[in-house]
C-alpha positions in Angstrom: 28.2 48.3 -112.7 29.1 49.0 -116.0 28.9 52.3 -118.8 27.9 50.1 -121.6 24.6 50.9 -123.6 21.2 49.3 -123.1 21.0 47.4 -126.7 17.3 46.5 -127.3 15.3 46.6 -130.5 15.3 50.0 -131.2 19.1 50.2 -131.0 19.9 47.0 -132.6 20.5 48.5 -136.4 22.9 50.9 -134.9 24.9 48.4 -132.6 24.6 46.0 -135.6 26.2 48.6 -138.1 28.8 49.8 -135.6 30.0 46.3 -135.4 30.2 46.1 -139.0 32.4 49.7 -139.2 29.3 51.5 -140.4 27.9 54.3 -138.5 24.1 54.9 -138.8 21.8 58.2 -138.0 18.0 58.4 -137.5 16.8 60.4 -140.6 13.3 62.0 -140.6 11.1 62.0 -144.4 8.8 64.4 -143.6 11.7 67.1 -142.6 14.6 65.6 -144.1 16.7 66.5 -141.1 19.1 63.7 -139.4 19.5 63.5 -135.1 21.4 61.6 -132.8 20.6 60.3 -130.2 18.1 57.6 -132.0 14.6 58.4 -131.2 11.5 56.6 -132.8 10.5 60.4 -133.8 12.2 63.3 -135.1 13.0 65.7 -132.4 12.5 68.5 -134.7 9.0 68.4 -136.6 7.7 64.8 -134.3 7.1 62.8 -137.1 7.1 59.1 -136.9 8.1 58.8 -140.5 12.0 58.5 -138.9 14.6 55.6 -140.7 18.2 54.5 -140.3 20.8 56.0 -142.7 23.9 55.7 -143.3 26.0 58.6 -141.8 29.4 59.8 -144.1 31.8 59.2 -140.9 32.8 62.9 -141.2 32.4 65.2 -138.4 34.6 68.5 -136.8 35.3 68.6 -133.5 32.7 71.0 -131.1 34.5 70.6 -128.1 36.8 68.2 -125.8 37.7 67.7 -122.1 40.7 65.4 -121.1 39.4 63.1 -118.2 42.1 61.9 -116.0 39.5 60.2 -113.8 36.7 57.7 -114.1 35.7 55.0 -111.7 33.0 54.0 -113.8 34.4 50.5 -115.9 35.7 50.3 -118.3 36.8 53.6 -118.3 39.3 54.1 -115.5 41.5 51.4 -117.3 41.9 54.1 -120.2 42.5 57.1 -118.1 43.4 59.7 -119.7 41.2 59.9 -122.5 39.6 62.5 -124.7 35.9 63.1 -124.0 34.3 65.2 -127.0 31.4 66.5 -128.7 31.5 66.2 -132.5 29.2 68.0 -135.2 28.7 65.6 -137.7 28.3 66.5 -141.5 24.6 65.4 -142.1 23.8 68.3 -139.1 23.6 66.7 -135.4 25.8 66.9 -132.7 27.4 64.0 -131.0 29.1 62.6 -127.6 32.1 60.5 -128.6 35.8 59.7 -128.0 38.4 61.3 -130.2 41.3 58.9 -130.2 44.7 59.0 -131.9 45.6 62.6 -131.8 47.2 64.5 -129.1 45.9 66.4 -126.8 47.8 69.3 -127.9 47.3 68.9 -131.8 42.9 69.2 -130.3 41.8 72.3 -132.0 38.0 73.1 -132.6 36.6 73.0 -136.0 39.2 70.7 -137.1 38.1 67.8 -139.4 37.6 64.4 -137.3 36.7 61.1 -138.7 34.5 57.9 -137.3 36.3 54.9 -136.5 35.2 51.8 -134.3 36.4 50.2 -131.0 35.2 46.9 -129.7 34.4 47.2 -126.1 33.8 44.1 -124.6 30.4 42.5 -126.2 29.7 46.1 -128.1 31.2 47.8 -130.6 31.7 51.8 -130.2 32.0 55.0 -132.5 35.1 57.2 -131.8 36.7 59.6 -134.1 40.3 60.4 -135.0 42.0 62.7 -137.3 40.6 63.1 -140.8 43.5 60.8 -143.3 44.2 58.6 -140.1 44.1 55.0 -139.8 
């Protein structure tokens, strides 16, 4: 058993555009608000009218927990690794891996930056330190 995401062909534009270094968001028209996780509606007004868009990359960090353990593979090879929550600029939240900074330079609100990791057959969104890499 593995932790890698279900791609089907929902997901595929985001997967896709990850792969390429580009990170997409599901954007609704008739509210104009962004969310993450993709849905096929917006989670706000349940519109349909929902479209990938390009996302800016920038974010600030919400939150973090250091995990020292995870059987799950691949991630007890990188134990210990930053588990956080980010708010991106265009308004949602997200789950992600902050990467590059240490633990004690972590401080919320401070400004955080997408960057991608290949993992395995997928490529992943983690953020780093705004200016880095």
């Amino acid at each position: 058993m593995t932790a890698t995401p279900d791609i089907d062909a929902f997901t595929r534009p985001y997967w896709d555009a990850a792969a390429e270094g580009r990170l997409l968001l599901r954007h609704c028209a008739a509210c104009d608000r962004a969310h993450h996780y993709p849905r096929e509606f917006c989670p706000y007004c349940w519109s349909e009218d929902v479209r990938w868009e390009p996302a800016s990359g920038r974010a600030t960090l919400y939150t973090w927990s250091v995990v020292h353990r995870n059987d799950l593979p691949p991630f007890g090879d990188r134990v210990p690794y930053v588990a956080a929550v980010v708010d991106l600029a265009e308004g949602p939240r997200m789950m992600t891996e902050i990467v590059g900074v240490a633990e004690e330079d972590l401080r919320i609100g401070m400004d955080v930056r997408v960057g991608f990791r290949r993992d395995g057959d997928v490529t992943v969104p983690v953020f780093g330190r705004l200016g880095d890499g």
